[in-house]
C-alpha positions in Angstrom: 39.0 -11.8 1.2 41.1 -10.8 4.7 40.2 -8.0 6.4 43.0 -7.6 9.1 45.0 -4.5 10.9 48.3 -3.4 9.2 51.6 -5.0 11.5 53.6 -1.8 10.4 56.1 -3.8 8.6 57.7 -3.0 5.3 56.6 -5.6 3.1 53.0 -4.3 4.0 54.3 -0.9 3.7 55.1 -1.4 0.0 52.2 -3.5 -0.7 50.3 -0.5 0.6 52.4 1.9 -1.9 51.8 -0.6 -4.6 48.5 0.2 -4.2 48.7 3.6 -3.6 50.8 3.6 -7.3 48.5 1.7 -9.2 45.3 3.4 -8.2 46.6 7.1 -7.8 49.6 7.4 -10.1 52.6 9.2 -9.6 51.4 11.2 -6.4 53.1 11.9 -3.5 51.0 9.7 -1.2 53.2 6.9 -3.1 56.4 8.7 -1.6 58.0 6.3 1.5 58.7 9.2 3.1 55.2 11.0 3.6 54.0 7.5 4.5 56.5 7.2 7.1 55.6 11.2 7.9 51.7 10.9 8.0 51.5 6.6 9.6 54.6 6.9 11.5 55.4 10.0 12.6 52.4 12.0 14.0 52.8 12.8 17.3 49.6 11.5 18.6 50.4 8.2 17.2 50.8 6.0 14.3 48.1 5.4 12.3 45.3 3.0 12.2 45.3 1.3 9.1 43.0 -1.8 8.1 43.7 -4.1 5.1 41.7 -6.0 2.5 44.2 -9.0 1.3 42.5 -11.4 -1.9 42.9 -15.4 -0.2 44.5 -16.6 -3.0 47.6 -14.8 -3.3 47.6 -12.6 0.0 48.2 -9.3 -1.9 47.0 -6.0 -0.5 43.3 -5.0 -2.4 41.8 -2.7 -0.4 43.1 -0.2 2.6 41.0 2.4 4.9 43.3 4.8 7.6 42.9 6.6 10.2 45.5 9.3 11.7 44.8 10.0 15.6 43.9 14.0 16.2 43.6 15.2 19.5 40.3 17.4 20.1 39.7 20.1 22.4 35.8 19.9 23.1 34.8 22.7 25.6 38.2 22.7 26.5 38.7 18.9 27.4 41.2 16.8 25.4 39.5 13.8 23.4 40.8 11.5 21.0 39.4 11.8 17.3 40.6 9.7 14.4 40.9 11.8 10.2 40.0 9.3 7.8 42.1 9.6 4.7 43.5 7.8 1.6 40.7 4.9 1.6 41.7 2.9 -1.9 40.4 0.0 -3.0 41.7 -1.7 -6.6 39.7 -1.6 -9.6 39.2 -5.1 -10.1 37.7 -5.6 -6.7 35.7 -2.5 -6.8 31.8 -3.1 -6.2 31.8 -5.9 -3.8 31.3 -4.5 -0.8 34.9 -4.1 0.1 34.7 -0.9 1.3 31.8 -1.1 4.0 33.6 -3.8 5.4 37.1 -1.8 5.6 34.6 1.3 7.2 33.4 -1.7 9.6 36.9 -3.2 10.6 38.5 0.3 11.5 35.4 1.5 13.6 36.1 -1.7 15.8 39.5 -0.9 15.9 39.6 3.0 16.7 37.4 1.7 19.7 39.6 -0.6 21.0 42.6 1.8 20.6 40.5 4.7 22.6 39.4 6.7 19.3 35.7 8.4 20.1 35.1 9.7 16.6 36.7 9.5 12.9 35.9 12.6 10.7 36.9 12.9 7.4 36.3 15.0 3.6 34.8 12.3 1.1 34.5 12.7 -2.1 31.3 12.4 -4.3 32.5 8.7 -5.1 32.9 7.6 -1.4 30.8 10.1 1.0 27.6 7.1 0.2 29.4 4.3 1.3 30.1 6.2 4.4 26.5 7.6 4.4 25.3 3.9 4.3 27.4 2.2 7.0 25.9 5.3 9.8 28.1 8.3 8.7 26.9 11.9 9.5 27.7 14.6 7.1 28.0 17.9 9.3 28.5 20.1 6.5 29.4 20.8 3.0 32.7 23.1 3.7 32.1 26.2 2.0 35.0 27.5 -0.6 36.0 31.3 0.1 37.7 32.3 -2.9 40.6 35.5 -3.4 40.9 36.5 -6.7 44.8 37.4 -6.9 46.3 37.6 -10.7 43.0 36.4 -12.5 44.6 36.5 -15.7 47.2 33.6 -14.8 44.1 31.6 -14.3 43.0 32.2 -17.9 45.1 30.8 -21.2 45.0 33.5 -24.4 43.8 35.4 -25.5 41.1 35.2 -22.8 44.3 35.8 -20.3 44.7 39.4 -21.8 40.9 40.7 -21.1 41.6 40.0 -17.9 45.0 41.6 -16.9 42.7 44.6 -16.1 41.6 43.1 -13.0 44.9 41.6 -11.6 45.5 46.1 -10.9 41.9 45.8 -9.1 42.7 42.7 -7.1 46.6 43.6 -6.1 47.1 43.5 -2.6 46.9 47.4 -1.1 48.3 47.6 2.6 50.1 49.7 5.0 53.4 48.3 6.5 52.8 46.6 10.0 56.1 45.4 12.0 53.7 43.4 14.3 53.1 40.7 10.6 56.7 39.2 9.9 57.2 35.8 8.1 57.8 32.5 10.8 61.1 30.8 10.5 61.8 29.3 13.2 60.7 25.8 15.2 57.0 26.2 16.6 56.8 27.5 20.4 55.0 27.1 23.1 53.7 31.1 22.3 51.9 28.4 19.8 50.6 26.4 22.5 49.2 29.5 24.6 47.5 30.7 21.6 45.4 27.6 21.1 44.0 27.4 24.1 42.2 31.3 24.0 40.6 30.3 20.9 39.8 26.9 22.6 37.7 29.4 24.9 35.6 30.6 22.0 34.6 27.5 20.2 33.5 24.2 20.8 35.7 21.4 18.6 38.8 22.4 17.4 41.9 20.2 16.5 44.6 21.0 19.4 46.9 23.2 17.0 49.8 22.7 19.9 53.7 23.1 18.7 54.4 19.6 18.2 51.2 19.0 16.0 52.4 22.5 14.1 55.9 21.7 14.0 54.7 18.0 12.8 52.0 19.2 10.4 54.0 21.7 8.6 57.6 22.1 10.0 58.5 18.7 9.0 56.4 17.9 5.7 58.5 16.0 4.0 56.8 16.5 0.3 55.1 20.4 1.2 56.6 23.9 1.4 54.3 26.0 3.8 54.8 29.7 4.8 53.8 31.0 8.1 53.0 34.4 8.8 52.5 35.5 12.4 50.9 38.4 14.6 52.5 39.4 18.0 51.3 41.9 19.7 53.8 43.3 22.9 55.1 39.9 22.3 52.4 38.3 22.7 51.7 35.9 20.0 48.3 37.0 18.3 47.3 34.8 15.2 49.0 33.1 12.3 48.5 32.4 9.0 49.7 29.4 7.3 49.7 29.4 3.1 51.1 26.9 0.4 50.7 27.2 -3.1 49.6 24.1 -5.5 48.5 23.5 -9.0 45.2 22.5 -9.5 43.8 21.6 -13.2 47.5 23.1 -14.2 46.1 26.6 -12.6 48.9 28.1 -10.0 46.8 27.9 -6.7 47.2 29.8 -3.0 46.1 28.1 0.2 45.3 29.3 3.2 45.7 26.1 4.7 45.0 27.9 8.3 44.5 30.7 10.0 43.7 31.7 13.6 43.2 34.3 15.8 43.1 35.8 19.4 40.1 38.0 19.5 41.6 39.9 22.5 43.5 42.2 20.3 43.7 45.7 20.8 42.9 46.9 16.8 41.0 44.8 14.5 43.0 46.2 11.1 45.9 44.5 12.4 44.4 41.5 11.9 43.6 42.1 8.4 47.2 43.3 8.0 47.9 39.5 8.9 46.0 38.1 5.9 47.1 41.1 3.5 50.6 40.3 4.1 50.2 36.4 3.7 48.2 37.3 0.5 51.2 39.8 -1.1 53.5 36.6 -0.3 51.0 34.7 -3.1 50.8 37.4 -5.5 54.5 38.1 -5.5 54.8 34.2 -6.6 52.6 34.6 -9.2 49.2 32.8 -8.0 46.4 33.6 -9.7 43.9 33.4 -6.7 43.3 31.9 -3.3 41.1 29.6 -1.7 40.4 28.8 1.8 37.3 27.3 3.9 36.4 28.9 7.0 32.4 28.7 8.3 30.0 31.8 8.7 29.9 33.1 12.5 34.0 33.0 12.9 35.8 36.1 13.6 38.5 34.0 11.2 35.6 34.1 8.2 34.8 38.3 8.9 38.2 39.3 8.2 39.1 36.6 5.3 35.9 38.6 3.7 37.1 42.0 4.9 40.3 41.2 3.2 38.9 40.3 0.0 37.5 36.9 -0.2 33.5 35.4 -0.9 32.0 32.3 -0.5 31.3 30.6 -3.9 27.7 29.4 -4.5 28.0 25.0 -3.6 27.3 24.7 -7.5 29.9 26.5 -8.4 32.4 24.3 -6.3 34.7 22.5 -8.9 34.1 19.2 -6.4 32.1 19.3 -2.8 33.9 18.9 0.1 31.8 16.6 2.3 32.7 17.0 6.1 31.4 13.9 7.6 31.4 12.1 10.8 32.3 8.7 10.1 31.4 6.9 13.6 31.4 8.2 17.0 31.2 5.8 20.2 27.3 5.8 21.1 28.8 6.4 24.8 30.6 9.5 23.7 28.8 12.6 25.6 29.9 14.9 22.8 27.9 13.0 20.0 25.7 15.5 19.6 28.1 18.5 19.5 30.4 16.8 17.3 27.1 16.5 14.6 26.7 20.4 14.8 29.0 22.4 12.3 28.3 25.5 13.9 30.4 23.9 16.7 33.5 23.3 14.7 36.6 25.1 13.9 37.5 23.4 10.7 39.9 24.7 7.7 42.1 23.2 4.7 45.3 21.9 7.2 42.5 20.0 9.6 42.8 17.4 6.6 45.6 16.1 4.5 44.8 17.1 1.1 46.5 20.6 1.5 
C-alpha cells in the first residue's frame, strides 16, 4: 500500500469518484461538479486530500479529506481543517488503512498551516479517530420541529395524526423586517459575523464569500435564506433546505444566527416562524436543527417550537470531534470545550 497527497489531477479525480461510486452509490458526492465545488472551489483553499493506492495495480483504495475553514477564536482568524467523506473499499477494510490515512493528513494539514481538523463521525469511524488521539467535544444535540406530523407517518397511522398538523401550523403576525434573501451575499453579511464573533469563542468565519460559496453556489443543493434587518441594519438569518431522510420529507435549519443588540426579541422569533411557514407550505413534515444549550440562537429555536430529543432517541449520533490540533496551538484547550463553540448543521457538509 501507498499512502501519498492527491496532485489534483483528473485521473485521480475519477479514481477518487470511482471510489466514491462503488462505496456510496448513486449520491451526489459522486457528482464532478460538487467535487470540483467542495476540493476546488472553497474560498479558503482547495482541499487536502490523502490517498491509499494498492502496489500492485496503483488504483485508489482508500481516501481521507480535509476542507480548510477559517476560525474566529476570541476574535483572531485561525486556520482549521473539516474532515469529511473518509472512504475506504470493502476489500481493504480492517487493515489498518484508515489510522494511517488519519496519520498522513495530520502531517500534512501541519505543513500547509492547518492548527486543527474537526469533523461529525459516525458510529463506524468516530473509534478509529478516538484511537489515533481524537477528542470528541460533544455529541450535537438534535432539536426537533414537529411541522405536518402526519406526512411523517404512512396509513392509516397518517390519519390519527392529521389532528396535530392544526396544533403544530405555524401562527405569526406579519413582520416587513423577515423577507426571503435573493440576492449575492454582502458585506451587511460580513458585519454581522463579527458582533456574534464578540459573544462566542469558536465560530466558523460566516463572511460573504464563505456564504456565497457555501450556499449561493451549491451546485447539487437548493437553500433558502431568510433575513432580519432592522433600520437596515442586517440583524440575523436563517438558512433552511429541505431533504428526504428514510423517504420522510425533512426541513433544515442548516443555520441561523443572530445579533443580540436588537431592539425586540419577538422579532427574532418572527425570523424563525417565517423560515418555518416556508417548510410547511412545501409540505415537510417536521424540522431538525442542532444548536447547543446557553445560545441565544437555541432560546428562540425553543420559543418557536422546537425540543431537544433525548441522545437515545437520535436515529444516528452526531459525534463532534477534534481530530488533531497542533500541541503548539494556544487555543487547544478552548477548542476541546463545546460550550465554546458555535456549531450548527451548515458548519459540516452533510446538509
Amino acid at each position: 500500500m501507498i499512502i501519498s497527497e492527491w496532485v489534483d489531477s483528473e485521473n485521480e479525480k475519477d479514481e477518487i469518484l470511482n471510489l466514491s461510486r462503488k462505496i456510496f452509490g448513486n449520491m451526489e458526492i459522486i457528482n464532478p461538479s460538487y467535487f470540483d465545488w467542495q476540493y476546488r472551489d472553497n474560498p479558503q483553499g482547495k482541499a487536502i486530500i490523502v490517498l491509499a493506492k494498492d502496489e500492485k495495480n496503483n488504483s485508489v483504495i482508500g481516501i481521507e479529506a480535509i476542507i480548510p475553514m477559517r476560525l474566529i477564536i476570541d476574535q483572531k482568524i485561525m486556520m482549521g481543517g473539516l474532515s469529511c467523506n473518509s472512504a475506504i473499499d470493502q476489500a481493504y477494510r480492517k487493515q489498518g488503512i484508515f489510522s494511517e490515512l488519519i496519520s498522513s493528513i495530520q502531517n500534512e494539514s501541519i505543513k500547509k498551516g492547518i492548527s486543527c481538523i474537526y469533523g461529525v463521525a459516525n458510529d463506524k469511524s468516530v473509534n478509529s479517530f478516538i484511537r489515533k488521539g481524537s477528542i470528541e467535544i460533544s455529541n450535537l444535540p438534535l432539536l426537533v420541529r414537529p411541522l405536518r406530523l402526519s406526512k411523517y407517518f404512512d396509513p392509516p397511522i397518517s390519519k390519527l395524526f392529521q389532528i396535530f398538523d392544526g396544533i403544530w401550523k405555524i401562527k405569526r403576525n406579519i413582520n416587513s423586517e423577515v423577507v426571503p434573501f435573493t440576492n449575492q451575499y454582502n458585506v451587511d453579511f460580513d458585519v454581522l459575523i463579527e458582533k456574534v464573533s464578540k459573544r462566542v469563542s469558536v465560530i466558523q468565519k460566516r463572511d460573504k464569500n464563505f456564504l456565497q460559496w457555501r450556499y449561493g453556489n451549491h451546485p447539487t443543493r437548493k437553500y433558502q435564506t431568510f433575513v432580519l434587518k432592522e433600520d437596515s441594519i442586517l440583524k440575523g438569518y436563517v438558512i433552511t433546505s429541505e431533504t428526504v431522510i428514510n423517504s420522510k420529507k425533512i426541513g433544515v435549519i442548516i443555520d441561523f444566527i443572530v445579533d443580540p443588540e436588537i431592539k425586540t426579541r419577538k422579532k427574532l422569533k418572527d425570523l424563525v416562524l417565517v423560515a418555518l411557514e416556508n417548510l410547511w407550505k412545501n409540505g415537510v413534515s417536521l424540522a431538525i436543527a442542532t444548536c447547543r444549550s446557553g445560545l441565544l440562537e437555541n432560546e428562540i429555536l425553543h420559543e418557536t417550537g422546537f425540543f431537544t430529543i433525548p441522545q437515545f432517541l437520535k436515529p444516528q449520533p452526531l459525534h463532534f470531534i477534534l481530530i488533531h490540533s497542533d500541541s503548539n496551538n494556544a487555543n487547544l484547550k478552548k477548542l476541546q470545550i463545546n460550550d465554546n463553540w458555535f456549531f450548527s448543521f451548515g458548519d459540516y457538509d452533510v446538509f
